[in-house]
C-alpha positions as CSV (number, residue, x, y, z in Angstrom):
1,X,-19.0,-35.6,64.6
2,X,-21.6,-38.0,65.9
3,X,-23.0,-40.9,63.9
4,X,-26.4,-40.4,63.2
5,X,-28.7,-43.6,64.7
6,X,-30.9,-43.4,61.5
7,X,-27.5,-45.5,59.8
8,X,-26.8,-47.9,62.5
9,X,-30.5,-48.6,62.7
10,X,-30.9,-49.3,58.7
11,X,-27.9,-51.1,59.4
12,X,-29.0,-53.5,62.2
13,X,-32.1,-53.9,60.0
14,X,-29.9,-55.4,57.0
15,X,-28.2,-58.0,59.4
16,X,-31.3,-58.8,60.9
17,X,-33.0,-59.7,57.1
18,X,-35.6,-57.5,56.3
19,X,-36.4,-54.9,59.3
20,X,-37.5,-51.7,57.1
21,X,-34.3,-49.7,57.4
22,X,-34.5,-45.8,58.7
23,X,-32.1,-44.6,55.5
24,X,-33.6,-41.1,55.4
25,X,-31.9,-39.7,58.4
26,X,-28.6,-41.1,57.3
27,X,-28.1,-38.1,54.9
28,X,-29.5,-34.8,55.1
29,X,-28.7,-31.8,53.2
30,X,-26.2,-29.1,53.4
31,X,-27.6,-27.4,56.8
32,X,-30.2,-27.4,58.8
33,X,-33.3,-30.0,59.6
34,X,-34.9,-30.9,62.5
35,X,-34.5,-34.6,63.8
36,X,-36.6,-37.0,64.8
37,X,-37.0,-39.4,67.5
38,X,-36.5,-42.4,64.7
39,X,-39.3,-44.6,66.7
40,X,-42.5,-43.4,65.2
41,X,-40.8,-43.3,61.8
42,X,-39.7,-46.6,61.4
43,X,-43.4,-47.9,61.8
44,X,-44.6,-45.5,59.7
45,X,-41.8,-46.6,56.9
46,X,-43.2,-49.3,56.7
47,X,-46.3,-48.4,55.6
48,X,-45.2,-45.9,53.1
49,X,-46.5,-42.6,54.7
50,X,-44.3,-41.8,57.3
51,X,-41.2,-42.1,54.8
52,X,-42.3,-39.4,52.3
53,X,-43.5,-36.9,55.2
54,X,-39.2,-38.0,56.2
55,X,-37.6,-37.6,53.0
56,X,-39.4,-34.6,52.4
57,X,-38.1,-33.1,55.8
58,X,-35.0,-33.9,54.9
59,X,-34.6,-33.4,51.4
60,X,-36.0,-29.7,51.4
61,X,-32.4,-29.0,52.8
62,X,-30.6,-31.0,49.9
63,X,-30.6,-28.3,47.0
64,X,-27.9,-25.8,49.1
65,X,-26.3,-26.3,45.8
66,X,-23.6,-23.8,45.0
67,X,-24.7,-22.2,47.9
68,X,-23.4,-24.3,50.3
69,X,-22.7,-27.6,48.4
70,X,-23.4,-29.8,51.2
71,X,-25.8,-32.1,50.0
72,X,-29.0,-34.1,51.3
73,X,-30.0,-37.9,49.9
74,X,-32.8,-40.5,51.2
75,X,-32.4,-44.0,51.0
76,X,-35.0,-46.7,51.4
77,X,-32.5,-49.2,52.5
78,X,-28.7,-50.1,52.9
79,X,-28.1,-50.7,49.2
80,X,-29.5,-47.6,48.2
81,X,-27.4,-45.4,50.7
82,X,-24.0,-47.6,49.0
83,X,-25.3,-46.5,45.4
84,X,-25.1,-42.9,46.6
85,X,-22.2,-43.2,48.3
86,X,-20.9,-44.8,45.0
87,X,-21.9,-41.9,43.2
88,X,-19.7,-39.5,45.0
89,X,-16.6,-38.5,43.3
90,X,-13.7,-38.1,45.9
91,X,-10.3,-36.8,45.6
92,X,-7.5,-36.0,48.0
93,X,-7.1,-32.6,50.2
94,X,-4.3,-31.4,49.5
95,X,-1.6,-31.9,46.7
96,X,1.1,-29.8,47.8
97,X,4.1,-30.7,49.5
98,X,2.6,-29.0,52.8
99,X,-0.6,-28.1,54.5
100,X,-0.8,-26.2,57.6
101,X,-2.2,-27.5,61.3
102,X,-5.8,-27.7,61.7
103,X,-7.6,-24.8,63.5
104,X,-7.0,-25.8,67.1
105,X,-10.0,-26.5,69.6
106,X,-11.2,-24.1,71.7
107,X,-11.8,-24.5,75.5
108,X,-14.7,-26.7,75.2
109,X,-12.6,-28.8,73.0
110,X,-14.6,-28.0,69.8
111,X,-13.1,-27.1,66.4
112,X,-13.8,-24.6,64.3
113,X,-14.7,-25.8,60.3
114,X,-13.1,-24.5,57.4
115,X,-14.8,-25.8,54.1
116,X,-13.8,-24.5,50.5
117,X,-16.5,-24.7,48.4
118,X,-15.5,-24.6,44.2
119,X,-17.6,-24.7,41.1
120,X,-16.0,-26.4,38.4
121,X,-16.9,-25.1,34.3
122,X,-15.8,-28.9,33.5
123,X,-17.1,-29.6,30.1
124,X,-16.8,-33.3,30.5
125,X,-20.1,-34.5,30.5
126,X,-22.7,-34.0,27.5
127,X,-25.1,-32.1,29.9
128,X,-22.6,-29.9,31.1
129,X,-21.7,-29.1,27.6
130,X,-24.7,-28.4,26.4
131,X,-25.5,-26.1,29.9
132,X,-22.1,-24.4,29.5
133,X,-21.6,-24.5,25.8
134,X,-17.5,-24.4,24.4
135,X,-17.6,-28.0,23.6
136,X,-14.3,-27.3,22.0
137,X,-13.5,-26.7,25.8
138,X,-14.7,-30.5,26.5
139,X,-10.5,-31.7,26.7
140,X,-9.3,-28.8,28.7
141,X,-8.6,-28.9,32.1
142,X,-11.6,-27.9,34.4
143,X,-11.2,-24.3,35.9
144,X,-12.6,-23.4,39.3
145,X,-14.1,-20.3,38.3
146,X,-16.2,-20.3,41.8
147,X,-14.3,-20.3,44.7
148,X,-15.7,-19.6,48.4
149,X,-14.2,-20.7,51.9
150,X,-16.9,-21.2,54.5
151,X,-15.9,-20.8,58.0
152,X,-18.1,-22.4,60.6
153,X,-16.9,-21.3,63.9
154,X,-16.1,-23.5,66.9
155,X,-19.1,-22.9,68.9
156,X,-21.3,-23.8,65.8
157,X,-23.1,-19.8,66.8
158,X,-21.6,-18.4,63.6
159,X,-20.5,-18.9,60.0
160,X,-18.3,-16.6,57.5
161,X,-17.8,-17.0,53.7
162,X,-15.1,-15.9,51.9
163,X,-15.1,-15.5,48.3
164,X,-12.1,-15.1,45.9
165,X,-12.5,-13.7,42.8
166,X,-11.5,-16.0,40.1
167,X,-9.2,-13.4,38.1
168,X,-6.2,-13.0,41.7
169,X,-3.5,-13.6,40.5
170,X,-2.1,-15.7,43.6
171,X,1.0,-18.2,44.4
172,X,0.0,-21.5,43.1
173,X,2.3,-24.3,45.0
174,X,4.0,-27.1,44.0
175,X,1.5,-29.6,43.3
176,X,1.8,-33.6,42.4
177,X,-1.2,-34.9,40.2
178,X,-2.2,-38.1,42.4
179,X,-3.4,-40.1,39.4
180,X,-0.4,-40.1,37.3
181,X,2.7,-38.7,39.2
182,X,3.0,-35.5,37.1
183,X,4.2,-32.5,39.2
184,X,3.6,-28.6,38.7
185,X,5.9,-26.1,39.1
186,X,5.3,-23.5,41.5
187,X,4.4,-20.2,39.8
188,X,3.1,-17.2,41.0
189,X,2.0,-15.9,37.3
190,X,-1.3,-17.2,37.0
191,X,-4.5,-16.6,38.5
192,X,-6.7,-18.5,41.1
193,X,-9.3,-20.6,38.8
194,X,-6.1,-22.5,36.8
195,X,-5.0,-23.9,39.7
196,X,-8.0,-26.5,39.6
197,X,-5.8,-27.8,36.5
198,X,-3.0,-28.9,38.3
199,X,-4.0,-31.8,39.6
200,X,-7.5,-31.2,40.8
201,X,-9.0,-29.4,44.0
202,X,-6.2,-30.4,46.2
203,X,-4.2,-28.0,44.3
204,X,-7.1,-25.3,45.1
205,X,-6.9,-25.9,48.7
206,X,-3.2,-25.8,48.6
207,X,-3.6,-22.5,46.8
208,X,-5.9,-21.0,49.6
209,X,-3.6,-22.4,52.3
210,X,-1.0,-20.7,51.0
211,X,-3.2,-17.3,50.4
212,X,-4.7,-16.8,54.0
213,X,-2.9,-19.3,55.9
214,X,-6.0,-20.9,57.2
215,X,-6.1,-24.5,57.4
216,X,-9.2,-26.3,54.8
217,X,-10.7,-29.2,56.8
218,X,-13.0,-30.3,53.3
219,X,-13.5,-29.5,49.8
220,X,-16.7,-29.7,47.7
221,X,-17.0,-29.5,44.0
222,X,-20.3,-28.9,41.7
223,X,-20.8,-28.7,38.3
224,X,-22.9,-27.1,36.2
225,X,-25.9,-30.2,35.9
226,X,-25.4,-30.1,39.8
227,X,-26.2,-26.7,40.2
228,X,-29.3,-26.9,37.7
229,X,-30.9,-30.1,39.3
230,X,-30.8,-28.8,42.7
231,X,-32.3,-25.4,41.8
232,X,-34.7,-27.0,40.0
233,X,-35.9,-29.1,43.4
234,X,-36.4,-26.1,46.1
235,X,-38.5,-24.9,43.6
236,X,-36.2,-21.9,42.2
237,X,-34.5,-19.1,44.3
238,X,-35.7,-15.6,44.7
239,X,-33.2,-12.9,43.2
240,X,-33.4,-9.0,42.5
241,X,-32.2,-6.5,39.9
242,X,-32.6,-2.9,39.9
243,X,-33.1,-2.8,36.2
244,X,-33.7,-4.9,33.5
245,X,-30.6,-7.0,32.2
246,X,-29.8,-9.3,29.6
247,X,-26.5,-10.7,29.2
248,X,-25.4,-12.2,26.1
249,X,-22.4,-14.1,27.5
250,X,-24.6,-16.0,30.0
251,X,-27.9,-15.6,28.6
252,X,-29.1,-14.0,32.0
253,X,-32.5,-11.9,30.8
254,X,-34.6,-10.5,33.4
255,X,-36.7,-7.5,33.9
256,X,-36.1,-5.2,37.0
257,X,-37.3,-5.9,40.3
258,X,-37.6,-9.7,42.2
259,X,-37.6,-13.0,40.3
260,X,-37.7,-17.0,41.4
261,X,-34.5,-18.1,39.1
262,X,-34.4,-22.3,38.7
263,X,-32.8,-24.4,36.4
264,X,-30.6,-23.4,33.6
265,X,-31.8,-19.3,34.3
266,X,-30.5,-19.9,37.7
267,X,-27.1,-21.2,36.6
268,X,-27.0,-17.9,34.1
269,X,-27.3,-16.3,37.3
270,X,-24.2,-17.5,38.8
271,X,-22.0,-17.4,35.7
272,X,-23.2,-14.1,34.9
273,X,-20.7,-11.4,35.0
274,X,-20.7,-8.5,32.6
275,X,-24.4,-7.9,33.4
276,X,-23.8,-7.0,37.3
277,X,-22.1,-3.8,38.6
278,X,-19.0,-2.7,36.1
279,X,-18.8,-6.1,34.4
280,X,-16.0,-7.7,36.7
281,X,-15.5,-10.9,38.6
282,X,-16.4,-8.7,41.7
283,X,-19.7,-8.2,40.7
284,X,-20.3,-11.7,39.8
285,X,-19.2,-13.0,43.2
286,X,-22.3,-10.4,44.8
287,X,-24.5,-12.0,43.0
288,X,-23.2,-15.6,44.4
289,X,-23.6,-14.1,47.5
290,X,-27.1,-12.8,46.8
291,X,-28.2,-15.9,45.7
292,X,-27.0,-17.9,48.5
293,X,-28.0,-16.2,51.2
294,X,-31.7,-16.3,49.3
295,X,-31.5,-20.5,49.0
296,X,-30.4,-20.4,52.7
297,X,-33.9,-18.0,54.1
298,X,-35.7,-20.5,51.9
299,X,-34.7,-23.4,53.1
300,X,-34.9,-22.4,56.2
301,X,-38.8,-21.0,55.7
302,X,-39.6,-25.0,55.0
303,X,-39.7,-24.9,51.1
304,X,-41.5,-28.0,50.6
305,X,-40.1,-31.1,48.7
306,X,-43.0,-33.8,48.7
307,X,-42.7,-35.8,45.2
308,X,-40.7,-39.0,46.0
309,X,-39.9,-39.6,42.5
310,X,-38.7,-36.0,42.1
311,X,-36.2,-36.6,45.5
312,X,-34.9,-39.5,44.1
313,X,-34.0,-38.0,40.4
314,X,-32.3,-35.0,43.2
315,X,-29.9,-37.5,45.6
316,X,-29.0,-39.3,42.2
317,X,-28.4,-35.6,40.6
318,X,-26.8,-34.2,43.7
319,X,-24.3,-37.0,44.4
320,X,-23.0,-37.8,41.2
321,X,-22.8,-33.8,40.5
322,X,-20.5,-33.5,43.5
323,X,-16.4,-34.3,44.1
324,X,-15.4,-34.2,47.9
325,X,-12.8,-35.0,49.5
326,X,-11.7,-38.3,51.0
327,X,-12.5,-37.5,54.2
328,X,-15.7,-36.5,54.0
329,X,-16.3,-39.5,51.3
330,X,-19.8,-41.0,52.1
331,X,-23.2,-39.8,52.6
332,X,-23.2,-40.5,56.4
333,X,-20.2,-38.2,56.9
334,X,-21.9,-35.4,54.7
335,X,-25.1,-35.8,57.1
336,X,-22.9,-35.5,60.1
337,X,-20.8,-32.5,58.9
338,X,-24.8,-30.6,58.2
339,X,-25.4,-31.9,61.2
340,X,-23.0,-30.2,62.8
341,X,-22.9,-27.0,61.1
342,X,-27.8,-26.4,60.5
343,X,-27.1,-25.1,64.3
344,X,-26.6,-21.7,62.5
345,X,-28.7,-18.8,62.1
346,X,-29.1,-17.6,59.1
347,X,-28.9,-13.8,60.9
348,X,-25.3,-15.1,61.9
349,X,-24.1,-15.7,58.8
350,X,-21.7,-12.9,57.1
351,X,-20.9,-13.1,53.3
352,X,-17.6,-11.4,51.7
353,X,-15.0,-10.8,48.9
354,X,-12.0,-10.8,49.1
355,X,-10.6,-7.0,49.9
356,X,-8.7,-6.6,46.6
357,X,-6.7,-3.7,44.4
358,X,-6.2,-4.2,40.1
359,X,-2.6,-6.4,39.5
360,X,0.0,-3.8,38.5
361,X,1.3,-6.9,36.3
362,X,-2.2,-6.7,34.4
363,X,-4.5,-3.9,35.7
364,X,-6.9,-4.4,33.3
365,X,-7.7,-7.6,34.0
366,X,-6.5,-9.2,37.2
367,X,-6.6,-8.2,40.6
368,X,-4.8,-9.0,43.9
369,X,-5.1,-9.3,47.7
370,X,-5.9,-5.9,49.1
371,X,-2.7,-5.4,51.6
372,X,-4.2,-4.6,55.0
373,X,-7.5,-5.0,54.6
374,X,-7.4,-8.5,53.1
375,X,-5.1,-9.4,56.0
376,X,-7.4,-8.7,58.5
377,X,-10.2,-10.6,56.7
378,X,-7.9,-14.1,56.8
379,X,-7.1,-12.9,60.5
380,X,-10.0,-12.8,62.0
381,X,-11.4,-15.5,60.2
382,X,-7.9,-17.8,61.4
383,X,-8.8,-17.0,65.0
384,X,-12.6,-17.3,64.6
385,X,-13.9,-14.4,64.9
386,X,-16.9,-13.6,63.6
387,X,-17.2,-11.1,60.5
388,X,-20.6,-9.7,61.8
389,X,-19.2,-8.0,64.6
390,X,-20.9,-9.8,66.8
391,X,-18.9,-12.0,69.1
392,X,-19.8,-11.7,72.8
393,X,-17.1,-9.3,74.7
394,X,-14.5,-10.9,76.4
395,X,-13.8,-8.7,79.4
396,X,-11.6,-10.0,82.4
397,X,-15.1,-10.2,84.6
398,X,-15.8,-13.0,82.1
399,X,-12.9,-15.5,82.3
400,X,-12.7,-17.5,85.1
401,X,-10.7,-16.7,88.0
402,X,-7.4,-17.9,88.1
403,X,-4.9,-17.4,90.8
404,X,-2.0,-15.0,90.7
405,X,1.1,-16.4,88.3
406,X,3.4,-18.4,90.1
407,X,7.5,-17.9,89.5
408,X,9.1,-17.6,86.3
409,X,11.3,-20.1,86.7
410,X,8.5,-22.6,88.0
411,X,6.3,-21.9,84.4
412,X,7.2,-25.3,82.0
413,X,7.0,-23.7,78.5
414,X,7.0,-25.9,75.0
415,X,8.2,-23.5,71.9
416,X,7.5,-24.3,68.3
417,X,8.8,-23.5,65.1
418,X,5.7,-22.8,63.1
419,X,7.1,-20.0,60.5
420,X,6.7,-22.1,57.4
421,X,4.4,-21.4,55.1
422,X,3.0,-23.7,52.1
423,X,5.5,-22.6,49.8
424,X,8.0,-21.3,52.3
425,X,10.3,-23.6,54.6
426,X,10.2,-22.2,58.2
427,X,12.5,-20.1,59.9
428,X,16.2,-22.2,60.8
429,X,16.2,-21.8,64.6
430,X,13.3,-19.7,65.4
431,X,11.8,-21.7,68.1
432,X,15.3,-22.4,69.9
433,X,16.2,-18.8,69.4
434,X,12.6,-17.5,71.2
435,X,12.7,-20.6,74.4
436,X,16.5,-19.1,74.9
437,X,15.3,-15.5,75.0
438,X,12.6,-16.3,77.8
439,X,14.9,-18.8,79.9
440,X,16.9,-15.5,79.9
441,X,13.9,-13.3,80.9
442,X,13.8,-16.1,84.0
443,X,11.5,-18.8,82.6
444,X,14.2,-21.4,83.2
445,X,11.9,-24.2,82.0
446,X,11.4,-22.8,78.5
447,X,12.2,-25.9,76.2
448,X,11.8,-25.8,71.9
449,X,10.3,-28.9,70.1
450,X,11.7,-29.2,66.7
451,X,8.2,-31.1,65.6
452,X,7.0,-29.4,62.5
453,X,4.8,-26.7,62.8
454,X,2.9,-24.7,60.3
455,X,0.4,-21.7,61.3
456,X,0.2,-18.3,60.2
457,X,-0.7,-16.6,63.5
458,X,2.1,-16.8,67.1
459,X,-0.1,-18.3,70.0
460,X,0.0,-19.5,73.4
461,X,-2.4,-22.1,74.2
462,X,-2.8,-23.4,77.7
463,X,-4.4,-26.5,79.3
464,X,-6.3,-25.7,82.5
465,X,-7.8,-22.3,83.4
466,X,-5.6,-21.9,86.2
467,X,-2.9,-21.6,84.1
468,X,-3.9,-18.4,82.4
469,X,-2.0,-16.2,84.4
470,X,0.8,-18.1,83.7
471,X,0.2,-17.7,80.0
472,X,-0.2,-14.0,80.6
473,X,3.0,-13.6,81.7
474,X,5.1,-15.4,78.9
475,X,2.9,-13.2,76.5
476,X,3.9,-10.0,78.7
477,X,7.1,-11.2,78.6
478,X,7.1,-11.1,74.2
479,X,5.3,-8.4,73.9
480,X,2.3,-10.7,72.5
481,X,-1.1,-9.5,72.7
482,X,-4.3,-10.7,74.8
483,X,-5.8,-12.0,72.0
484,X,-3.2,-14.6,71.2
485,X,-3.1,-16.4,74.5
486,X,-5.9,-19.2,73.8
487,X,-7.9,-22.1,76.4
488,X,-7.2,-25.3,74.6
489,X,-7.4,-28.8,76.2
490,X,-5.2,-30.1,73.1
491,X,-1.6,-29.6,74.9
492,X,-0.5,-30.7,77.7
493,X,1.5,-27.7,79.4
494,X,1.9,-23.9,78.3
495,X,2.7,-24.1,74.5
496,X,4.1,-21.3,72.5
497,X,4.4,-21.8,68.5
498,X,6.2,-18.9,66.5
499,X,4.1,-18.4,63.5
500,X,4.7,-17.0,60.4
501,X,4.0,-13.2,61.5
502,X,6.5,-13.8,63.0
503,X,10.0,-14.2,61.7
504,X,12.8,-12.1,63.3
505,X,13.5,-10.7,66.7
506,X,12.7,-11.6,70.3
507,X,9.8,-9.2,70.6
508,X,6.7,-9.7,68.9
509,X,6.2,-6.9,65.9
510,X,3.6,-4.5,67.2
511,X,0.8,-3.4,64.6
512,X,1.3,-0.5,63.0
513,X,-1.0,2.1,63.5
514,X,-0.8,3.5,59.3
515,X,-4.0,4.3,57.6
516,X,-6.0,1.3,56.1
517,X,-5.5,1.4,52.6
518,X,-8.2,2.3,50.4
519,X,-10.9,0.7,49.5
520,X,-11.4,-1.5,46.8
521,X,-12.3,0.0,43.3
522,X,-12.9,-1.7,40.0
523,X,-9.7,-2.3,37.5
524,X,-9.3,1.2,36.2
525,X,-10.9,3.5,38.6
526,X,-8.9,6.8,39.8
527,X,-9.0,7.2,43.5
528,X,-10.9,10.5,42.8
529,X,-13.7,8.7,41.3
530,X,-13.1,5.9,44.3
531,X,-13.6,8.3,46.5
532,X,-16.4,10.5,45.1
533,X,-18.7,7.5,44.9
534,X,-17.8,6.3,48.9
535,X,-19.5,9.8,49.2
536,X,-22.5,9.3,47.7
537,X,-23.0,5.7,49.1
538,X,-22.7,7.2,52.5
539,X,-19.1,6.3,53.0
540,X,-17.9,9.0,56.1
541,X,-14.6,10.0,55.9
542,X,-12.3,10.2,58.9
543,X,-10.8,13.4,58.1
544,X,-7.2,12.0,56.6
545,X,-8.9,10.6,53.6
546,X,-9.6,6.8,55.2
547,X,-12.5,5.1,57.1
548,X,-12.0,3.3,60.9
549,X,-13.2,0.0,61.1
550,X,-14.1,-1.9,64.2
551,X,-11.2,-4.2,65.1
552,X,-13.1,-7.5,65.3
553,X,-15.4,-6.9,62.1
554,X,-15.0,-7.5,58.5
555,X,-13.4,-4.3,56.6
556,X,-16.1,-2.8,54.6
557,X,-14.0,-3.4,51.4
558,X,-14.9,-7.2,52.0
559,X,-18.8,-6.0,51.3
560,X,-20.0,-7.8,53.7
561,X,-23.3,-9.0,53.4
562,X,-25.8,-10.4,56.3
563,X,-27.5,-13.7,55.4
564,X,-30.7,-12.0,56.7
565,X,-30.8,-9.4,54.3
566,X,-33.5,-9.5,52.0
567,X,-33.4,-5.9,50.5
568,X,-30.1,-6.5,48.5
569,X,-30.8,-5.8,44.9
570,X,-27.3,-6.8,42.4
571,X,-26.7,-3.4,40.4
572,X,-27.1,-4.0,36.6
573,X,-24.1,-3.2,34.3
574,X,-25.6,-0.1,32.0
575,X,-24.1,-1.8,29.1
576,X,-26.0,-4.6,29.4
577,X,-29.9,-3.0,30.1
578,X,-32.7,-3.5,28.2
């Protein structure tokens, strides 16, 4: 990620004593904001007026909020920026005993960005207690009660989000408390939004890690104060119901139709749950989805954000309301990472759940991952594909020509171990046993590495385009498909690593071709009744009781839900009508 030159020109203005320093483009808000040339500005900072008509560019994009959680600031000068940055919580990544390899580049060498995003119910603070009430609750350990990865793919053209329903009941890893040493068990008893106890968000990414096997770049947590303050600066959010609701639990009361929420009735919004669809987690997570997608069209309409007072009171708000990571510790390296990822369209952008079926250990109140269908969500999302469907075609006519593969025993082949799993040591052998199977199949050069390696998906990545055919041939040679042969300028000679679908045998396991499994219904619901409402929504039936889905798309079970759709409405829970 590039440094942006508004910093290392407020910068050069500190050393040089008193040049007016160009702080607002050193941190701008969770997406997407047009840059300047930083010339003009810095004469008109000076002055007063150019600064406001900057900060208010910038800051329009800082109230992403739970949305997106990547935050913009404005600094007048150098010292200002270093309060900010002092306001920031940060924590580490990951506090289990392992975390997987990061997403490798693609052939243009970029990296796709995996962010989980969590809301914490912390009861620490005074505000918090009084916007989240249970200040009995004030001791207990924080739960992450929203829970969303955001996927920004390699070529920046695309972005998936992933929510998790707070009641899964998941593997939690081993995790070490950085602060004080203390280390929890593994357990696999307990659901998602506890795991935020065991030593903070690194234990939540460790969690997710070990759930869909996709390696989490960055972590961003908000609490309840942050998610009021920064609704309250874009001026409120648009939302719709199809009746009126009111909702005891969260306070939520609004009569039917559309609605700017802001404030405290926006954060009754996001913690509402019995009011939307049958009163589950699921429905809550919809109307997450609803509302971010709605913040994201705004922002991206130019809601406008002109009081500096009022910006201020939101980069104080929004950075001492948030907990990153290490990594991503500073204002400067949360403008870079929006930066990288306001490319984005809004049309481009795909919101999900989790495919999921009610826990046989607790059917009435927990749920887990959907086999199948939630398995081809993490897939696609591991190889970065997008969820929309919408990925351009990759066709032989469309990869560059590459001569004919040379012979076997000419092809240099590097074979890794990468079967382990978070909570699962890899394989003894596996990348030894595979290199021996192809030096037999004539690819004398095939070698193992024992170097660690940790992935969920097998792969053969390549260096040069030339090489292709070469790589074609070792995956002939497995029985791997097209799709996992990858361009990537990160090794240095045709690399194989085993992953975790992987585990036995010297052919690679073809898919089976069973049915999906069906689709998701609330805790409770007989597949009759499942299947009776699919056909009132419109749901077509393939004839043996199951619907096809494209390959490369999210499952429908995921409800996948386009950030350009305004005509989504969150169902009201008839219990809770007025």
């Amino acid at each position: 990620m590039r440094q942006s030159s508004g910093v290392r020109e407020e910068q050069a203005a500190q050393a040089k004593g008193g040049r007016a320093a160009e702080g607002g483009k050193a941190a701008k808000a969770a997406s997407r904001s047009p840059e300047g040339d930083g010339t003009k500005d810095d004469k008109e900072s000076i002055a007063g007026g150019g600064r406001r008509r900057r900060i208010g560019r910038i800051a329009r994009w800082a109230a992403l909020g739970l949305a997106l959680l990547i935050l913009g600031v404005s600094a007048a000068g150098y010292f200002y920026y270093e309060h900010l940055n002092g306001n920031l919580k940060k924590n580490k990544l990951n506090l289990g005993d392992k975390q997987l390899d990061r997403s490798a580049a693609n052939a243009a060498g970029q990296r796709p960005l995996n962010i989980l995003l969590l809301g914490s119910d912390s009861r620490g603070s005074k505000e918090n207690q009084e916007l989240g009430g249970a200040r009995d609750d004030a001791d207990r350990p924080p739960l992450a009660d929203v829970q969303m990865l955001v996927h920004v793919s390699a070529d920046r053209s695309n972005m998936s989000v992933i929510s998790v329903p707070r009641d899964t009941r998941v593997t939690i890893p081993k995790c070490t408390d950085p602060d004080n040493g203390k280390v929890y068990r593994e357990t696999n008893r307990q659901i998602i939004n506890t795991s935020l106890g065991n030593g903070g968000p690194g234990c939540t990414v460790a969690t997710w890690e070990e759930l869909t096997g996709i390696p989490i770049d960055h972590f961003m947590m908000i609490d309840f104060a942050g998610v009021v303050n920064m609704a309250d600066a874009v001026g409120g959010v648009p939302v719709c119901v199809d009746s009126n609701i009111y909702d005891d639990k969260s306070g939520l009361r609004l009569p039917k139709g559309t609605h700017t929420v802001k404030g405290e009735q926006a954060l009754q919004w996001l913690r509402t749950r019995h009011g939307f669809e049958d009163g589950s987690d699921i429905g809550r997570t919809h109307a997450q989805h609803l509302y971010m997608n709605a913040m994201v069209r705004q922002l991206k309409a130019g809601t406008k954000l002109s009081d500096p007072g009022q910006l201020t009171d939101l980069a104080e708000a929004a950075t001492k309301a948030l907990t990153v990571d290490k990594d991503l510790g500073s204002v400067k390296k949360l403008y870079d990472l929006a930066d990288d990822i306001k490319r984005v369209p809004s049309g481009r952008i795909t919101m999900t759940t989790m495919p999921w079926v009610s826990d046989p250990q607790n059917p009435d109140a927990h749920v887990i991952p959907k086999p199948g269908d939630s398995d081809k969500l993490f897939s696609l999302v591991r190889n970065d594909i997008a969820l929309d469907g919408k990925d351009p075609r990759k066709d032989e006519k469309s990869l560059p020509s590459a001569p004919p593969a040379g012979p076997k025993k000419d092809i240099a082949v590097t074979v890794f171990n990468g079967t382990g799993t978070v909570v699962e040591p890899p394989v003894t052998g596996r990348g030894s046993d595979i290199a021996a199977f192809l030096v037999k199949q004539g690819f004398a050069k095939a070698a193992s590495d024992s170097t660690p390696r940790a992935q969920a998906d097998t792969t053969i990545s390549y260096p040069r385009a030339t090489q292709r055919s070469d790589a074609m041939a070792v995956a002939k040679a497995l029985g791997l498909p097209e799709t996992a042969v990858r361009h990537s300028p990160e090794v240095q000679q045709i690399t194989l690593v085993v992953g975790g679908d992987w585990k036995t045998g010297t052919a690679y396991p073809k898919e089976t071709a069973g049915e999906p499994a069906e689709p998701s219904g609330k805790p409770g619901e007989k597949d009759g009744e499942k299947d009776a409402a699919d056909g009132k929504n419109g749901k077509k039936d393939d004839g043996k009781g199951s619907r096809k889905a494209d390959e490369n798309k999210a499952p429908e079970s995921s409800d996948p839900l386009n950030g350009d759709d305004k005509s989504a409405c969150m169902k009201v829970n008839p219990l809770n009508r007025f």
